[in-house]
N, C-alpha and C positions, 0 to 999 in steps of 0.2 A: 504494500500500500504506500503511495505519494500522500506525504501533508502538505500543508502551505499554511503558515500562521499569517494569519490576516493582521493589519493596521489600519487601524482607525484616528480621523485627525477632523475636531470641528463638525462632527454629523455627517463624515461623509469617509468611504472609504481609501487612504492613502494611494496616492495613482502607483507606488513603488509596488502595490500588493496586487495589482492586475500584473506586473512584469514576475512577479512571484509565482502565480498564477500561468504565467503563459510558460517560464521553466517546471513546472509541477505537469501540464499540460504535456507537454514536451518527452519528456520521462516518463508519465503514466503511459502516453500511448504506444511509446519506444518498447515498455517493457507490458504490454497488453494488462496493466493491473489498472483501478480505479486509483480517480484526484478525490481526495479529500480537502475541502480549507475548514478553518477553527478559526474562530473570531471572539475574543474572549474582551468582559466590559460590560455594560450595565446599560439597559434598551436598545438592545441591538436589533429589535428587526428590520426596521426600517433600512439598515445599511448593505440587505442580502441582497439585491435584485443582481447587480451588476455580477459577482459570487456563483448565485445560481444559474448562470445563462453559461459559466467556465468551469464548474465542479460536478464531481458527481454527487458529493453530499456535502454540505454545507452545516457546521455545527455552530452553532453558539453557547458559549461556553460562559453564566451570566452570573453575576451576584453585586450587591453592591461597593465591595471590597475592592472589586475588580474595573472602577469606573475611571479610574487612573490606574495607570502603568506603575509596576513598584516588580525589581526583578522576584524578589524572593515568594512576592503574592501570586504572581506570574506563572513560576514556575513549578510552587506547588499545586498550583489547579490543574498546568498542565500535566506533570506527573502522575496525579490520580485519575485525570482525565482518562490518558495514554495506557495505563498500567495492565491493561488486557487487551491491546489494540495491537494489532497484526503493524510494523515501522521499518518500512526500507529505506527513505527516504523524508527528512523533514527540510523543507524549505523554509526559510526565514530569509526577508529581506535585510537588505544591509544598510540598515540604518543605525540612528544612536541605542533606539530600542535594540534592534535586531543584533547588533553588535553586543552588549552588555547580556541578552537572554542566549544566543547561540552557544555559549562555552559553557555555562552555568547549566542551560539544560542536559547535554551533551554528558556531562560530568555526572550529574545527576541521576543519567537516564544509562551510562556505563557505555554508552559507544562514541566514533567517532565525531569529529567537529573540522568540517572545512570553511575556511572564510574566506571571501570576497572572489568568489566563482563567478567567474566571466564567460565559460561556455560551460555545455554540457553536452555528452556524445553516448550511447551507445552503441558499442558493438558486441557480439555473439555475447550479446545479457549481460554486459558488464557494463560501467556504468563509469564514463571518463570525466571527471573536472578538470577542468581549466582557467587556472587562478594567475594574475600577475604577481610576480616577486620584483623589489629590487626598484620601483617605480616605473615597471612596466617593462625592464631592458630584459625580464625573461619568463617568459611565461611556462609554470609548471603544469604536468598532466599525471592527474593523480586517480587511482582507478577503486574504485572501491568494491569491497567483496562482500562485508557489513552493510549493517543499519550505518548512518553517518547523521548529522545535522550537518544542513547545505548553507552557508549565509550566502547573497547573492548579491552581484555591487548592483547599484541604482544604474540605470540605463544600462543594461547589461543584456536583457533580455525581452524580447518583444511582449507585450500583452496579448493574452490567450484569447483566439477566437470564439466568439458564440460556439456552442455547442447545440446541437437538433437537441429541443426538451430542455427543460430543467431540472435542476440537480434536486434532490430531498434535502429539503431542511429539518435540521432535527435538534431542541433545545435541549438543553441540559444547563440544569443548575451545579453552581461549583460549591462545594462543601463551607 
């Protein structure tokens, strides 16, 4: 299973989590498995349309603890979220959030953490990142065989196409 942790900014969903989205997108169909995104925070429905038109389930993940960003609140939701959920792949955009939640969860969650992935590739099911080092003079390709958390740079990745149908949305309150 592809995740994609969504972002949220001002009532509206962060354009960085459609580019998250179109890498989740990308991967899921590479590897014939379902996208999932998780959107976690406090009255979130209003923020699913654009979500369900590029996932196949759509989770909100709500309480009011959760209505501001705090990594450690964060990541315990997610944790208990996740904790019987099939994870190949988590996609996290690369922002200030996504930077600060990627390592933490990663650590947490016992598997890998790649940051500031600029392509992604499959070949014969394997799963290539491609990250700059060095301020760009070299770009590494790193193949993964695990569960990893992905972070993704901003502009990095096209925004995922409509998909025929909408995805299931499905609430869930966080502890």
């Amino acid at each position: 299973m592809i995740w994609v942790l969504g972002e949220h900014r001002g009532g509206a969903l962060a354009p960085v989590t459609y580019e998250a989205l179109g890498a989740g997108r990308q991967l899921s169909d590479s590897l014939n498995v379902d996208l999932s995104f998780i959107l976690l925070g406090q009255d979130l429905e209003g923020l699913t349309g654009g979500a369900l038109r590029k996932a196949d389930r759509v989770y909100l993940l709500e309480h009011r603890l959760l209505a501001h960003y705090t990594n450690d609140g964060y990541r315990k939701a997610l944790l208990r979220f996740l904790k019987n959920k099939r994870l190949f792949a988590f996609i996290i955009p690369g922002t200030s959030t996504g930077r600060d939640m990627a390592p933490f969860l990663a650590g947490s969650l016992g598997i890998g953490c790649v940051t500031n992935a600029s392509g992604l590739e499959v070949k014969n099911d394997t799963v290539y990142v491609r990250r700059p080092l060095y301020g760009g003079k070299i770009i590494e390709t790193l193949s993964l065989r695990k569960s990893a958390i992905i972070s993704i740079m901003p502009r990095a990745f096209k925004e995922a196409q409509d998909k025929e149908g909408e995805g299931e949305l499905i609430k869930a309150e966080a502890d």
